[in-house]
N, C-alpha and C positions, 0 to 999 in steps of 0.2 A: 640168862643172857642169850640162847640160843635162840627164844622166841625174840628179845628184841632185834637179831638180829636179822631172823626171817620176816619182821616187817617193818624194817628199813631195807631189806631185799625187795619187798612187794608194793612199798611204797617207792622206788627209784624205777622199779619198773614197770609201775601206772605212771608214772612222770616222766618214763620214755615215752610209753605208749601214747600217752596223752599230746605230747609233743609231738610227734610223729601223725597222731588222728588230724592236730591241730594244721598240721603241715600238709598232710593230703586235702585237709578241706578246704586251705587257702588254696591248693593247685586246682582242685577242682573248681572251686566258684572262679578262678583266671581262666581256667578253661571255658567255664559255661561264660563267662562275660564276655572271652575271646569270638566264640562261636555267635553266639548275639547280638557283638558291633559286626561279624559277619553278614551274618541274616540279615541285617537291617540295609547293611549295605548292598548291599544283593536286590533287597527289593526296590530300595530307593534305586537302584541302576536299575534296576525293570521296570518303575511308575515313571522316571523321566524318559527312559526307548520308547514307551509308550505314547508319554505326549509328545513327544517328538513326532513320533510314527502318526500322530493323529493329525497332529499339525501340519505335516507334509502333505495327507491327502485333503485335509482343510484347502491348504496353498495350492495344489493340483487340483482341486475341484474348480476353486477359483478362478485360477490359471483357464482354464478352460471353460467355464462357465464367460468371462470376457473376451477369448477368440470366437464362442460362436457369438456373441453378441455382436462383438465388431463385423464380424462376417454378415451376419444381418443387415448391419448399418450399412454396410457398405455393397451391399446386394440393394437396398432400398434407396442409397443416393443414386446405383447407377438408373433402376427404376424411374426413380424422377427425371434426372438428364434425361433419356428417353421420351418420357411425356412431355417433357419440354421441347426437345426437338422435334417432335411430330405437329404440336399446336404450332411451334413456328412452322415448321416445311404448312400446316394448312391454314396458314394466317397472314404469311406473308407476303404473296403474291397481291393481298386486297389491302394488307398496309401500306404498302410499297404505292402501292396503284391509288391510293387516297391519298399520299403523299406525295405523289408527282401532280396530283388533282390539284392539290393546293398549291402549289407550287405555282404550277404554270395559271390558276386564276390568279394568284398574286401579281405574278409577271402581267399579264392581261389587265387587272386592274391598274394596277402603274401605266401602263400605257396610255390607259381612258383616260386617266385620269392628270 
């Protein structure tokens, strides 16, 4: 009777034991899955900073790449004003003077006529 009863002693306490290994290894794998939806989230917060981060000097590049352009544009429209008011200031004196030419033959004609 002694031995059955030393193993029902040793079977009650592999059937702690066992329960208790059972029960650390559930904490453990909640831990390790704890730490893991961590990780994960962690990096996904660093691969979206990232595109973000990239995307902003995308949009600054840009940003910037269309003020020099327009600074260009608009350095080349005053460019042309300029060539245009020169051809006029050296053009109009003999438009002007062709156009009073006409003019007053016309008048003259009408008279002859």
């Amino acid at each position: 009777m002694n031995t059955l009863h030393e193993v029902l002693t040793v079977l009650l306490g592999a059937e702690s034991e066992a329960k208790r290994i059972v029960e650390d290894s559930k904490q453990n794998s909640a831990e390790a899955l704890r730490l893991t939806q961590e990780k994960f989230a962690a990096e996904r917060k660093n691969e979206i900073d990232a595109a973000r981060s990239k995307a902003n000097e995308i949009t600054n590049a840009a940003f910037e790449a269309a003020k020099t352009e327009a600074a260009q544009i608009a350095a080349m429209g005053a460019d042309e004003r300029e060539r245009i008011k020169k051809r006029f200031a050296e053009n109009s004196d003999s438009v002007i003077a062709s156009f009073v030419n006409e003019t007053a033959e016309g008048f003259i004609a009408k008279k002859r006529g």
